[in-house]
Each structure stands twice: as C-alpha cells, then as structure tokens.
TIVEXLUM-373329 format. One record per residue (C-alpha): x, y, z; residue number from 1; residue in three letters. Coordinates in nm, 2 decimals. Example, Ala and Ser with C-alpha at 12.3 -4.5 7.8 and 13.67 -1.06 7.14 Angstrom:
BEGIN
<r><x>1.23</x><y>-0.45</y><z>0.78</z><num>1</num><residuo>Ala</residuo></r>
<r><x>1.37</x><y>-0.11</y><z>0.71</z><num>2</num><residuo>Ser</residuo></r>
! end
This chain:
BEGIN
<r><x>0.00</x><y>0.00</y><z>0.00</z><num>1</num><residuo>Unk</residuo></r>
<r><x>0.12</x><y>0.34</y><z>-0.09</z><num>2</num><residuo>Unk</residuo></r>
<r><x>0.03</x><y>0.70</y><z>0.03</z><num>3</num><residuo>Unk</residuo></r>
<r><x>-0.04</x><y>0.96</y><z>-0.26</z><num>4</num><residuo>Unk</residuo></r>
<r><x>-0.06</x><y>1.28</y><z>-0.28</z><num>5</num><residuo>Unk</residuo></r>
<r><x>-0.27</x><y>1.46</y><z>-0.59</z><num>6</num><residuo>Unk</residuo></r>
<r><x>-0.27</x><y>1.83</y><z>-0.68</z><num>7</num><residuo>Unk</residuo></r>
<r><x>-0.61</x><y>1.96</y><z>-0.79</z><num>8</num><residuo>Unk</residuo></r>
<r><x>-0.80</x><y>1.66</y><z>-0.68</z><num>9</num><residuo>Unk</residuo></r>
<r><x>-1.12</x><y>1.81</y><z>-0.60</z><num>10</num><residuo>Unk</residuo></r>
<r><x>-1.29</x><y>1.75</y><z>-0.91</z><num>11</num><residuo>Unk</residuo></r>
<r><x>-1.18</x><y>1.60</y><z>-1.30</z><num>12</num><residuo>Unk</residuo></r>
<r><x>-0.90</x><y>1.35</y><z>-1.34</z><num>13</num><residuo>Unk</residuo></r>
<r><x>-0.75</x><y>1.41</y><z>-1.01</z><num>14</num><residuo>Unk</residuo></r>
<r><x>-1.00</x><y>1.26</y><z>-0.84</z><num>15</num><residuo>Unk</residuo></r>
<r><x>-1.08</x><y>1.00</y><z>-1.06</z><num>16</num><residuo>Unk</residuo></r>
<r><x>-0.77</x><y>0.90</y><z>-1.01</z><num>17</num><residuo>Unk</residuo></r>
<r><x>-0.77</x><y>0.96</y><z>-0.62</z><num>18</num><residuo>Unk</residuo></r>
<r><x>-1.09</x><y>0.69</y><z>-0.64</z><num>19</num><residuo>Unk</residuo></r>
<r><x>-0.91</x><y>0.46</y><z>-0.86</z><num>20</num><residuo>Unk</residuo></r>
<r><x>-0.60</x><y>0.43</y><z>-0.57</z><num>21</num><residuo>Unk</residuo></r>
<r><x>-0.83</x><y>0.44</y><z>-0.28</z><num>22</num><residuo>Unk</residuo></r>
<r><x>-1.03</x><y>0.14</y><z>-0.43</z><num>23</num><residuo>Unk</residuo></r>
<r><x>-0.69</x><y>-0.05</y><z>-0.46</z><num>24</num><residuo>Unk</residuo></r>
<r><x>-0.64</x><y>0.00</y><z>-0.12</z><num>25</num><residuo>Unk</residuo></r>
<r><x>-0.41</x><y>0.29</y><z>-0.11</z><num>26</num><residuo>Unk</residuo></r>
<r><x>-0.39</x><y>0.56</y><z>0.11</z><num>27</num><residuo>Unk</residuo></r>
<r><x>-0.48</x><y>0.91</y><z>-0.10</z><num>28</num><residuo>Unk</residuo></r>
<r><x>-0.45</x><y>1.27</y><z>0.03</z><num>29</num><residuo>Unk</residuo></r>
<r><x>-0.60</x><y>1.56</y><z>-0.15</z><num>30</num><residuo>Unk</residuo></r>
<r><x>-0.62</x><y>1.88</y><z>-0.27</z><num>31</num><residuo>Unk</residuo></r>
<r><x>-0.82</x><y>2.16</y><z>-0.35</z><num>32</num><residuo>Unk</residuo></r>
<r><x>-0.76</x><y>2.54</y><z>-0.41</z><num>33</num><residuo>Unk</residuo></r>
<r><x>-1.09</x><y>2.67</y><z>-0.12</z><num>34</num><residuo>Unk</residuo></r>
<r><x>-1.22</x><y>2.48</y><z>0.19</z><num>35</num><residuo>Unk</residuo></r>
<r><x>-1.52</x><y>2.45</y><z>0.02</z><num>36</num><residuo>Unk</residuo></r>
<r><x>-1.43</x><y>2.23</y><z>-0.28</z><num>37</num><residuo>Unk</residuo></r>
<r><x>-1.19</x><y>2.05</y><z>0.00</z><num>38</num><residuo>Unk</residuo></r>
<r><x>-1.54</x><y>2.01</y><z>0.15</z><num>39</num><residuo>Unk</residuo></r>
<r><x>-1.69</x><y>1.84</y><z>-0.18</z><num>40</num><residuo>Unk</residuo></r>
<r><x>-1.41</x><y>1.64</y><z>-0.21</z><num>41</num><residuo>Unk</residuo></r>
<r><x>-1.42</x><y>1.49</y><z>0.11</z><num>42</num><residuo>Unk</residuo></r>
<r><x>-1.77</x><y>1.37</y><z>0.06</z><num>43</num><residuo>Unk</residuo></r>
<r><x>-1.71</x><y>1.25</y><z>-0.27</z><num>44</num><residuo>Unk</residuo></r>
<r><x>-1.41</x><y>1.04</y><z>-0.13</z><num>45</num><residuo>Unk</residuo></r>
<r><x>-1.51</x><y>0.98</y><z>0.22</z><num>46</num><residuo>Unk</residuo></r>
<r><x>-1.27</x><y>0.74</y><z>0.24</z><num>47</num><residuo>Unk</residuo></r>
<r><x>-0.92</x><y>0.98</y><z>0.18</z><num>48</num><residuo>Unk</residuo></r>
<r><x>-0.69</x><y>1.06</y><z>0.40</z><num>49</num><residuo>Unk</residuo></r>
<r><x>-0.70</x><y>1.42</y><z>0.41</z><num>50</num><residuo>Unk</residuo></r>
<r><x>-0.76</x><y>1.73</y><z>0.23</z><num>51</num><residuo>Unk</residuo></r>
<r><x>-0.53</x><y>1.99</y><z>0.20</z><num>52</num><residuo>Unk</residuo></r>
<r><x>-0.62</x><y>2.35</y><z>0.09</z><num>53</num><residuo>Unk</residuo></r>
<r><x>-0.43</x><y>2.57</y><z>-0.09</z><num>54</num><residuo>Unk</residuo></r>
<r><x>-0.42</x><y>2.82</y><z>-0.37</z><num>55</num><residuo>Unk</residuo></r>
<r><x>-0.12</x><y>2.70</y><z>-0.62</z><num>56</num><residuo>Unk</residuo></r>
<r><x>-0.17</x><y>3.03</y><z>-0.83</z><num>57</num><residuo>Unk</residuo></r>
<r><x>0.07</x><y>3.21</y><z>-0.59</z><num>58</num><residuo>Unk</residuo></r>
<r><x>0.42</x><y>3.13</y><z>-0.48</z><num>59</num><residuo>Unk</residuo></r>
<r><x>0.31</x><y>3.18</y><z>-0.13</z><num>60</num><residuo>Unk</residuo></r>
<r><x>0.00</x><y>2.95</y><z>-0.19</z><num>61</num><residuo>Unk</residuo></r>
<r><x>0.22</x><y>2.69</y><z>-0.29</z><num>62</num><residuo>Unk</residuo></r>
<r><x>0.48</x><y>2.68</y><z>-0.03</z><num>63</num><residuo>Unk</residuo></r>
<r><x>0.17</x><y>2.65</y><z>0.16</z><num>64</num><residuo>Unk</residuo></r>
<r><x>0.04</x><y>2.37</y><z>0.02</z><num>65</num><residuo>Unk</residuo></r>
<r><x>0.38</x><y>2.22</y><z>0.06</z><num>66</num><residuo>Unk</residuo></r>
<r><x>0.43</x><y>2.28</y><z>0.44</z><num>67</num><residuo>Unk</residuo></r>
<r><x>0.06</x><y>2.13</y><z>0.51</z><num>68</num><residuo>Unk</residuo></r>
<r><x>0.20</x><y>1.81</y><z>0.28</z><num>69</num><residuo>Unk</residuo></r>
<r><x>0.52</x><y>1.79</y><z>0.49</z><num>70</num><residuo>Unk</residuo></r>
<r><x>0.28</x><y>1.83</y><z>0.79</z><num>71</num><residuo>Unk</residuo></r>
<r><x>0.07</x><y>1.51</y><z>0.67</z><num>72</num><residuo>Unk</residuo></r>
<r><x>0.43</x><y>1.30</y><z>0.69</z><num>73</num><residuo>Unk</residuo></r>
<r><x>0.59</x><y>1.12</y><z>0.44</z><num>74</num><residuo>Unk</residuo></r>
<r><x>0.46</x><y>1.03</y><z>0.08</z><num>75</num><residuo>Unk</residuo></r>
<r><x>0.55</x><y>0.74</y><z>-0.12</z><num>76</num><residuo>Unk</residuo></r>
<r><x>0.44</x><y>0.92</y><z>-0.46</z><num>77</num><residuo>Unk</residuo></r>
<r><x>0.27</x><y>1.25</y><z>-0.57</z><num>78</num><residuo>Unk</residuo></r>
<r><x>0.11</x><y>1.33</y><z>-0.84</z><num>79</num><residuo>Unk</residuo></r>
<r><x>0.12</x><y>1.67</y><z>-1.01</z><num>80</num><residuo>Unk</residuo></r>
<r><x>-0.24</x><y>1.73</y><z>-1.20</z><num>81</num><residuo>Unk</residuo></r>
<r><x>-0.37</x><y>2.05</y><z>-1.09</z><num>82</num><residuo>Unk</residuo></r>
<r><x>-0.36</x><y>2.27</y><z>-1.44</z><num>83</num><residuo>Unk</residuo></r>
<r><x>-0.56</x><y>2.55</y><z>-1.60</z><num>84</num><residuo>Unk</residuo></r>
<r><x>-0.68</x><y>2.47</y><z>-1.94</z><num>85</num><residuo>Unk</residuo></r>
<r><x>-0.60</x><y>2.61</y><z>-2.32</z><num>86</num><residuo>Unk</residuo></r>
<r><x>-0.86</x><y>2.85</y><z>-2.29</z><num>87</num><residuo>Unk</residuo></r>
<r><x>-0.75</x><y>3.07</y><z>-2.05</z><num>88</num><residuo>Unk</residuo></r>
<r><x>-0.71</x><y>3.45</y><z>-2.10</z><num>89</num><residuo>Unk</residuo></r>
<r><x>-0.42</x><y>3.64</y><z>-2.02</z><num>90</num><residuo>Unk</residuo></r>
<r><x>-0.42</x><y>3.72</y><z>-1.62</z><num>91</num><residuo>Unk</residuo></r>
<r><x>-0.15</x><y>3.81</y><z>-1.38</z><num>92</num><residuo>Unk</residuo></r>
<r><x>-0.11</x><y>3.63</y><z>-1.04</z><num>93</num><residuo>Unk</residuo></r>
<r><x>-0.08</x><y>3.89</y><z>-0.79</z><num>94</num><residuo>Unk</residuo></r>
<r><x>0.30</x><y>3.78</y><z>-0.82</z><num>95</num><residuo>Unk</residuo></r>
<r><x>0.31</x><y>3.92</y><z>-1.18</z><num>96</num><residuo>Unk</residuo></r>
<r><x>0.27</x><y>3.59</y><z>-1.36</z><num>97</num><residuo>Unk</residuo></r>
<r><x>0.08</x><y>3.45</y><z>-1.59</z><num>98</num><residuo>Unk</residuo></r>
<r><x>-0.16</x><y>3.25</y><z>-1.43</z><num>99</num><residuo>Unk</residuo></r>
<r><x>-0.14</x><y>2.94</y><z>-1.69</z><num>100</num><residuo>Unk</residuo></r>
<r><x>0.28</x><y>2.95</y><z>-1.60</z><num>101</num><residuo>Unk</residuo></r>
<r><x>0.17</x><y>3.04</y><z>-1.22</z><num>102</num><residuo>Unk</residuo></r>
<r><x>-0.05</x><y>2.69</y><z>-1.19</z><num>103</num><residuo>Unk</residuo></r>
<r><x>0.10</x><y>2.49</y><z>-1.45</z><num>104</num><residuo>Unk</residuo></r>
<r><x>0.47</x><y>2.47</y><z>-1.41</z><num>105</num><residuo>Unk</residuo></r>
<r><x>0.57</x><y>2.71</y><z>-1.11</z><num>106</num><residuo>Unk</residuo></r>
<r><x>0.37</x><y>2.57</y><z>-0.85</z><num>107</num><residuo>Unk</residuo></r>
<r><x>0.46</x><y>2.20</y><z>-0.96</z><num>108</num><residuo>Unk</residuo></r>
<r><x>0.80</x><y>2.29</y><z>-0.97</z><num>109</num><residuo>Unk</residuo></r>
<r><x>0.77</x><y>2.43</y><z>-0.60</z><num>110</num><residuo>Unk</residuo></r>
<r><x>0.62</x><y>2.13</y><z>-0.45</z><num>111</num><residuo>Unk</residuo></r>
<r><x>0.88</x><y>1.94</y><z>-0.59</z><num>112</num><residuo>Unk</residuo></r>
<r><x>1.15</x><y>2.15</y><z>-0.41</z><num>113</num><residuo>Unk</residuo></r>
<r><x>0.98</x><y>2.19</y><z>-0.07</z><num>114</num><residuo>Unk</residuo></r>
<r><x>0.77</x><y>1.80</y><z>-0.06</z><num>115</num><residuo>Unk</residuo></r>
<r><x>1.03</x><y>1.52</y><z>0.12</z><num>116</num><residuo>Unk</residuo></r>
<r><x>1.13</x><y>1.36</y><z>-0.20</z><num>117</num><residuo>Unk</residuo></r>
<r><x>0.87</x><y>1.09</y><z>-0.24</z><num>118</num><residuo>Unk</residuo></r>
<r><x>0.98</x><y>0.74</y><z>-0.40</z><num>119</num><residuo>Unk</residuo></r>
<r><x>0.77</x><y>0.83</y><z>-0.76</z><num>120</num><residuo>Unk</residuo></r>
<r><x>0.67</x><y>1.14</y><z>-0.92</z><num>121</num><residuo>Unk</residuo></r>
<r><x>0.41</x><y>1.14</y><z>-1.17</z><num>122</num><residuo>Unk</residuo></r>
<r><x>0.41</x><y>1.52</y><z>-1.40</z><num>123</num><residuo>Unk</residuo></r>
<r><x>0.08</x><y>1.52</y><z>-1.65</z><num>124</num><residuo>Unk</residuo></r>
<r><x>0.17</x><y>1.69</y><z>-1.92</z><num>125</num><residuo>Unk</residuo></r>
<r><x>-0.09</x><y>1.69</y><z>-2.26</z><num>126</num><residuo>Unk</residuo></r>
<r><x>-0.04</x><y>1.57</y><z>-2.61</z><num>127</num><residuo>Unk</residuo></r>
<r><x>-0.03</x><y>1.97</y><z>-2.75</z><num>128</num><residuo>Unk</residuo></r>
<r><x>0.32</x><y>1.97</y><z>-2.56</z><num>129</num><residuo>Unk</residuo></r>
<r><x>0.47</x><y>1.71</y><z>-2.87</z><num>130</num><residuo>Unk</residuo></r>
<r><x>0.37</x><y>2.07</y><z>-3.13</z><num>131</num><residuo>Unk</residuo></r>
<r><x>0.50</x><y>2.34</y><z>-2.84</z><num>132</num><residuo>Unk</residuo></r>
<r><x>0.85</x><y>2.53</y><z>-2.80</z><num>133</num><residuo>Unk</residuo></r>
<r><x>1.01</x><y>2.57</y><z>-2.42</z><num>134</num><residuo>Unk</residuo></r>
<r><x>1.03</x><y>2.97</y><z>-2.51</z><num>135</num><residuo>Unk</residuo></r>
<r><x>1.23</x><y>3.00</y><z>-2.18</z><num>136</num><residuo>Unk</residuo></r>
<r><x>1.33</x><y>3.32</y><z>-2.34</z><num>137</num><residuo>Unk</residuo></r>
<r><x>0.97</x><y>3.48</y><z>-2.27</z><num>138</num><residuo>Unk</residuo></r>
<r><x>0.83</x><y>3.19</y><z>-2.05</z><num>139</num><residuo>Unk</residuo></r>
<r><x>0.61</x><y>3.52</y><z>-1.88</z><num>140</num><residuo>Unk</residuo></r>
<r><x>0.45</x><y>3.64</y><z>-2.21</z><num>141</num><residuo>Unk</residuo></r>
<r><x>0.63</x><y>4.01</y><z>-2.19</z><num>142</num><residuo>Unk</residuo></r>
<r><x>0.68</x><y>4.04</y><z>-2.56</z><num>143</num><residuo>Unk</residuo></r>
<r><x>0.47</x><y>3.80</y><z>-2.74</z><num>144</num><residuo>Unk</residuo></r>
<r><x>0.08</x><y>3.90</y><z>-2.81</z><num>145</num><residuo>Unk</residuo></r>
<r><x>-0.12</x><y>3.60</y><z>-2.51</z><num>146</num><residuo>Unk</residuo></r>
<r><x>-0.22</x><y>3.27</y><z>-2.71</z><num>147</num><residuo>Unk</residuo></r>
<r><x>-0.45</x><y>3.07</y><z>-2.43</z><num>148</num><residuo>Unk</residuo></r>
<r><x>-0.40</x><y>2.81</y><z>-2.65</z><num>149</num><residuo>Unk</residuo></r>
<r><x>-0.02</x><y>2.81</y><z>-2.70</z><num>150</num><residuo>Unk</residuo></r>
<r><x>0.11</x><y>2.92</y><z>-2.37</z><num>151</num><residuo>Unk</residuo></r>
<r><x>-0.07</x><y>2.56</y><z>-2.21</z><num>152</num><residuo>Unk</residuo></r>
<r><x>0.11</x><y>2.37</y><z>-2.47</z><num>153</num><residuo>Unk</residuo></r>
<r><x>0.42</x><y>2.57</y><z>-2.33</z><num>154</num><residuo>Unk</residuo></r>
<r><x>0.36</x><y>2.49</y><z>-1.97</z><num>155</num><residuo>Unk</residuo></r>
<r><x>0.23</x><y>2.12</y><z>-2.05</z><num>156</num><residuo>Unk</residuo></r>
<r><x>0.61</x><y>2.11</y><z>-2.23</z><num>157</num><residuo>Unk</residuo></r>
<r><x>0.78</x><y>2.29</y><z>-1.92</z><num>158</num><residuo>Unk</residuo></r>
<r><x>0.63</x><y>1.98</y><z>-1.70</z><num>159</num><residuo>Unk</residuo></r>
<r><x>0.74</x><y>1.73</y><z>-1.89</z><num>160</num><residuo>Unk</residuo></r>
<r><x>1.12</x><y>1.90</y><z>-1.87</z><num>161</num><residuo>Unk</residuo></r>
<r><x>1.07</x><y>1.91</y><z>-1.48</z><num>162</num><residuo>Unk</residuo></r>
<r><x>0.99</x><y>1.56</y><z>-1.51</z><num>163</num><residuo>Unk</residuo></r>
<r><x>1.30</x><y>1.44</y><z>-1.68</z><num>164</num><residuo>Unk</residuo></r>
<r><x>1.53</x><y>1.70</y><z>-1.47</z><num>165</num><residuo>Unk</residuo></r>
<r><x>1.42</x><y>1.56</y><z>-1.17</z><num>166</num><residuo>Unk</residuo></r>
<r><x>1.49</x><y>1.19</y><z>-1.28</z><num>167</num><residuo>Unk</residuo></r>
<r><x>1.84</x><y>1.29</y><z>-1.44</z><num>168</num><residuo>Unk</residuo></r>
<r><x>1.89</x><y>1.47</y><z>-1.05</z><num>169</num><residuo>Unk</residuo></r>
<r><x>1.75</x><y>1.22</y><z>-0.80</z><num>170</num><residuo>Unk</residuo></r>
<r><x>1.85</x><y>0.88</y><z>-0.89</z><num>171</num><residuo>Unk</residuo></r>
<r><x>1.64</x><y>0.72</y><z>-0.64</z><num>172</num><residuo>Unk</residuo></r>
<r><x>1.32</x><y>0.91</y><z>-0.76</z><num>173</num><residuo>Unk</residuo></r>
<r><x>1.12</x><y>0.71</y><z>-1.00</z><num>174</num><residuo>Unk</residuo></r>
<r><x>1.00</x><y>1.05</y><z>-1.21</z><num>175</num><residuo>Unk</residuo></r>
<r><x>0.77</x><y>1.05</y><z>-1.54</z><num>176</num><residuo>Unk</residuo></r>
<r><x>0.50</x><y>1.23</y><z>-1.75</z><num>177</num><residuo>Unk</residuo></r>
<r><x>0.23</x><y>1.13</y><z>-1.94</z><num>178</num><residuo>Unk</residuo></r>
<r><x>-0.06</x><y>1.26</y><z>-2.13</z><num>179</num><residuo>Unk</residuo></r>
<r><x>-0.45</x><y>1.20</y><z>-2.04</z><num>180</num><residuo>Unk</residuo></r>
<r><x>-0.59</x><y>1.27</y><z>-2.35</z><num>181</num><residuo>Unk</residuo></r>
<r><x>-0.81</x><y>1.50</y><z>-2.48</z><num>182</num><residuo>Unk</residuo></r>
<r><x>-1.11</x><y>1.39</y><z>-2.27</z><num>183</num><residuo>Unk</residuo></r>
<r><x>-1.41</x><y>1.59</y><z>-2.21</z><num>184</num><residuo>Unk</residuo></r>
<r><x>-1.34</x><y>1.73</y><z>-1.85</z><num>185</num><residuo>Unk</residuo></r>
<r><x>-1.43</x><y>2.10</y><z>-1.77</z><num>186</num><residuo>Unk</residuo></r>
<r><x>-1.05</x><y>2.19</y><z>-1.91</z><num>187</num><residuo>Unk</residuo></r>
<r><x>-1.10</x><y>1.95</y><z>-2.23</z><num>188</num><residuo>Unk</residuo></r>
<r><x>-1.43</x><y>2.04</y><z>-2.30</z><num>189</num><residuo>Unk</residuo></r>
<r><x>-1.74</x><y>1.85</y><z>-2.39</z><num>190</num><residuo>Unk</residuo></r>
<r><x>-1.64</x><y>1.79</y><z>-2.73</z><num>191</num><residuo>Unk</residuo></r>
<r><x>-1.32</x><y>1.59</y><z>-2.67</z><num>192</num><residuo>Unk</residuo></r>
<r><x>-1.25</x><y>1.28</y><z>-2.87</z><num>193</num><residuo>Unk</residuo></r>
<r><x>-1.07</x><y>1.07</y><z>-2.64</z><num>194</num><residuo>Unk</residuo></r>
<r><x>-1.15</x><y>0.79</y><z>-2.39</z><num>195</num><residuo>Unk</residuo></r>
<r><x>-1.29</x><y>0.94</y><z>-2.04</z><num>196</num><residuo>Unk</residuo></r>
<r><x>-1.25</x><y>0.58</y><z>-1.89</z><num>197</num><residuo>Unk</residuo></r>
<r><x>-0.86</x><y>0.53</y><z>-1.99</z><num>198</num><residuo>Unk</residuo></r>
<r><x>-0.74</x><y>0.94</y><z>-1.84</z><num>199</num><residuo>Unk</residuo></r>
<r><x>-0.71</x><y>0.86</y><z>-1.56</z><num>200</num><residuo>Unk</residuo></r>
<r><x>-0.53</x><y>0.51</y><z>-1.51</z><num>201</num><residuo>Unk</residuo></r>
<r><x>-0.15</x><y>0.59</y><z>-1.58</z><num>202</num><residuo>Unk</residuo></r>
<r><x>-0.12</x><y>0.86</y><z>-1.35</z><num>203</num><residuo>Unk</residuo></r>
<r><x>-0.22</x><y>0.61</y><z>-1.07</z><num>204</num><residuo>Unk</residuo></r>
<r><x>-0.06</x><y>0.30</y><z>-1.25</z><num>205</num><residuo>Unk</residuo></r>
<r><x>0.31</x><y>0.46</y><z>-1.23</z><num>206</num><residuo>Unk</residuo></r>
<r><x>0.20</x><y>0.61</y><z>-0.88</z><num>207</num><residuo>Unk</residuo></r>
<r><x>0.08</x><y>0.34</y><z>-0.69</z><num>208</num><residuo>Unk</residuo></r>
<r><x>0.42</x><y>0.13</y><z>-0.78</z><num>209</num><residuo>Unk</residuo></r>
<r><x>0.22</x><y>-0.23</y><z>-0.79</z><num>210</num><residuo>Unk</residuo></r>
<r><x>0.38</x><y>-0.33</y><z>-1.12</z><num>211</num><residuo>Unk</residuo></r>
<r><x>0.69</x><y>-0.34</y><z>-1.23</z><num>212</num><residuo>Unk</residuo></r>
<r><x>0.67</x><y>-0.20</y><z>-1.52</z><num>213</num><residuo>Unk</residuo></r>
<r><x>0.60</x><y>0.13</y><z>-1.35</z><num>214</num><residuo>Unk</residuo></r>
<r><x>0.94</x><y>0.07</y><z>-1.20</z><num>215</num><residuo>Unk</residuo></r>
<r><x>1.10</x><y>0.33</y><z>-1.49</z><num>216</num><residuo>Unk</residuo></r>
<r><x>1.23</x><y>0.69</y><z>-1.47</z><num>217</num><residuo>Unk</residuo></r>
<r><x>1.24</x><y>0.96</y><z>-1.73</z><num>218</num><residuo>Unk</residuo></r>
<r><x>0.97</x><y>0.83</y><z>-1.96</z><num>219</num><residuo>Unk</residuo></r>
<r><x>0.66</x><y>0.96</y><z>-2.12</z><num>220</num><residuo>Unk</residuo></r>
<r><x>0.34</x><y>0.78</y><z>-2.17</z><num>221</num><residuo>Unk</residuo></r>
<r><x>-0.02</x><y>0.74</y><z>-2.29</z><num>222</num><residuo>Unk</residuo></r>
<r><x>-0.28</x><y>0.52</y><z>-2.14</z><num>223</num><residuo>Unk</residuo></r>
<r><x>0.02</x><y>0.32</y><z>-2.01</z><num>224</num><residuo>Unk</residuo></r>
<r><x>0.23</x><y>0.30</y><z>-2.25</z><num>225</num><residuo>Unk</residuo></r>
<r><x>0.53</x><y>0.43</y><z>-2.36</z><num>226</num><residuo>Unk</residuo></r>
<r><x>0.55</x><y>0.70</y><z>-2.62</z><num>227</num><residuo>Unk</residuo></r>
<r><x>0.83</x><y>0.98</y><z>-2.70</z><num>228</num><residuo>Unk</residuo></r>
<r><x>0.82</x><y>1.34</y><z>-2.61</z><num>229</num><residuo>Unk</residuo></r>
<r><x>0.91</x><y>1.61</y><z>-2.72</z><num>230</num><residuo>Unk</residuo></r>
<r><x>1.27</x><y>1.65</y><z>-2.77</z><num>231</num><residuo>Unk</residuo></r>
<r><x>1.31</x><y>1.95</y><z>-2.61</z><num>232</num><residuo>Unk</residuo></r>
<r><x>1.16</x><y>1.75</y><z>-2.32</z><num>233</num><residuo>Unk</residuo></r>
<r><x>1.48</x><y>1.57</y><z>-2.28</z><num>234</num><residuo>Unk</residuo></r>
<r><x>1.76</x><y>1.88</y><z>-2.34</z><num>235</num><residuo>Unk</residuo></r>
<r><x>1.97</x><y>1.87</y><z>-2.02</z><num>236</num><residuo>Unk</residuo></r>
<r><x>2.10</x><y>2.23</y><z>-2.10</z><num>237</num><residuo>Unk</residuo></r>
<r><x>1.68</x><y>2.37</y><z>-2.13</z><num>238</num><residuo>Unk</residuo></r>
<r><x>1.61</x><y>2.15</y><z>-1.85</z><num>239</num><residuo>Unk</residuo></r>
<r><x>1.88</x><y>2.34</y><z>-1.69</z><num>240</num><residuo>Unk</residuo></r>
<r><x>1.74</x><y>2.66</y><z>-1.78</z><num>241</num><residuo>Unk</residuo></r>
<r><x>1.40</x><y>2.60</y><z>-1.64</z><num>242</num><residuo>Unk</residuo></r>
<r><x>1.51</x><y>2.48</y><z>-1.34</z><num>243</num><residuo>Unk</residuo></r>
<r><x>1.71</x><y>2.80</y><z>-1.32</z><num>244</num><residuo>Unk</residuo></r>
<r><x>1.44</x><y>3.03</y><z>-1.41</z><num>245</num><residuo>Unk</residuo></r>
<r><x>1.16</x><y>2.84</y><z>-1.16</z><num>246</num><residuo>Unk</residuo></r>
<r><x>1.44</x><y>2.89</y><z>-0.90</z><num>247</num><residuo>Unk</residuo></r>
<r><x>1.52</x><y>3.26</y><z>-0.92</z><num>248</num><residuo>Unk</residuo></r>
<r><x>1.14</x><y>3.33</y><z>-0.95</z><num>249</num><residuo>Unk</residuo></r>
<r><x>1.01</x><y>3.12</y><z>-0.66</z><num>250</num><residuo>Unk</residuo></r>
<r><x>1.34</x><y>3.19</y><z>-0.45</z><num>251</num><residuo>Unk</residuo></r>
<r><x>1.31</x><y>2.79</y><z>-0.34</z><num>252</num><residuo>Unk</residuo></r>
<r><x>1.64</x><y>2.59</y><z>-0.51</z><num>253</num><residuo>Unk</residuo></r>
<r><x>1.58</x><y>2.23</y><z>-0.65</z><num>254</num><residuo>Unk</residuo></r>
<r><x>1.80</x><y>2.02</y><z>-0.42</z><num>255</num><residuo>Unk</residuo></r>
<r><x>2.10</x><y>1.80</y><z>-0.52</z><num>256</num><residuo>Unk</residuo></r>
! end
C-alpha cells in the first residue's frame, strides 16, 4: 500500500484517479484550491486521507500547500495534475505571472522542491506539448501578443522537462510524465474525442508502484504505454534553464 498525494483533486482526473487508488487499497491525500471544494471532495471520497487547501496560483499558496503536505508526513508518490486549461485568458497572479505558467509549471516545480522527495513522481503533461516550443526566453509572455492556446502547450512542455530533470537529479526518484488525453473534463471540453475511462489510469498505474513496469524513470506515456516526447523535453541544458528560471522566481532551489 502506498500513500499519494494529488494536486487539484477536487474534481476531474484528479479525483478520478484519487478513487481509482483508494479502491486499490491505497492511502490518498487531497487537494483543492478553497475549503469548500476540499469540503466536496471529502464527501465524494469519504474514504481519503485528508484534504489539504491551498491556492497554487501564488508562490506563497504553494509553499503553503507544501508545508501542510510535509505536515501530513511522508509520501511514497505525488502526483502533479492540478492545471488550468487552453482557454484561459491572459491574467496576472498577484506575483506578476501568468496564471497558466503560475499553476502549470511554477507551482509543480515548488512542490517538488519543498515535498520530502517521495519514492515516484508522476508530472501530467498533454499531447499539445509534442507541437510546443520551451520559449524559456519569454516563458512570462512580456513580448509575445497572449495565445490561451499556446502558452498551455508551453507549460504542458515545461512539465514534462521538470519531469526528466528531476529523474536525471535524484537517482532514487522514479520520475515520469504522461498525457491524459483530450477527454471531455471542464479543461478538455465537452467535445473531446478521447477515452474518459482510460485518463485517468496511468497517473495512478506509475503512482501506486504495484507493477513493475512502473518501475522506470524519465519516460513519457499514454494510457500506459510508452511514447516519445518532445525532444526538447529531454535537453539537459533547457532543462537546466528551467530549473534555473523556476528557481530565481520562486526563491526555493531544487535540491542536489
């Protein structure tokens, strides 16, 4: 039995998947951004854990997030799925940020830093990452005109890099990404084409560690298989960069 903790579990594939481990017996923590959707969580999975609260749109709201994990005690795996969708406008955190960077890649990248360093990490990422370019030049949108669309791909691509950092860095950390799917959750929209009954199940498959061949680090997959990334994904010296970037923004270093 594992524990697991989910970002943006309080509704969509984060709780899906939160059901899925706590019917296989494992012991799931949650998270929602108000006490009241902690609230609706709670009763829709009676049987988690916990619920931790927290805002991940602000630096400060993460490292709080982070502090009430550490509180909870050690976790064998977490999994980052709390995301804003492609069809967000442009809005500033009260940070500065763009909000779709702020939720997307910052705050996962903070959790990572400040969390005990769990045995698996498990990044979702999206299939319009495999079209996207890091831009770490203007990851903040200064001087390019807002795309909803493209900045998502952007930060779907920047989780995927975090991902692969973090399994070149910590050896002992099995660390992956995956896509969903375009399924028709509030982000994906009711027209989405792909399988509602299949999003869910790799996140919790390379979480839960049950099979071995879960036991991997550095990959990408969809619906539990293998598949490539982007190649940027992979580019020690971008990876690098990010890391850098997320590190001089937050003021949290990645450790060692």
């Amino acid at each position: 039995m594992s524990r697991i903790f989910i970002t943006g579990s309080s509704t969509g594939l984060g709780l899906m998947a939160a059901e899925l481990l706590a019917e296989q017996g494992h012991q799931v923590v949650l998270h929602a951004r108000s006490a009241a959707r902690a609230s609706d969580a709670r009763r829709a999975l009676p049987q988690a854990e916990a619920a931790v609260t927290g805002d991940l749109e602000t630096i400060a709201g993460a490292k709080l997030v982070a502090a009430e994990v550490k509180k909870l005690g050690h976790f064998d795996a977490v999994i980052h799925n709390a995301a804003v969708g492609y069809r967000e406008a442009h809005r500033l955190t009260s940070d500065g940020l763009p909000h779709v960077f702020a939720i997307n890649t910052l705050s996962a990248y903070i959790l990572t830093a400040l969390i005990d360093r769990p045995k698996r990490l498990v990044f979702l990422s999206s299939g319009m990452h495999h079209h996207a370019d890091a831009n770490l030049d203007d990851m903040l949108w200064k001087n390019r005109r807002w795309n909803g669309s493209e900045a998502y791909a952007e930060s779907k691509l920047h989780d995927a890099m975090l991902a692969f950092a973090v399994a070149r860095r910590w050896k002992d950390v099995f660390s992956n990404s995956l896509e969903p799917g375009w399924v028709p959750t509030k982000m994906g929209g009711p027209g989405a084409p792909d399988d509602m009954a299949q999003a869910h199940l790799t996140q919790a498959w390379l979480a839960a560690g049950d099979d071995p061949k879960a036991d991997v680090t550095g990959e990408y997959f969809y619906h539990m298989k293998r598949r490539s990334a982007n190649p940027q994904a992979h580019d020690p010296e971008l990876q690098g960069r990010l890391i850098a970037i997320c590190e001089e923004i937050s003021g949290m270093p990645l450790p060692g």
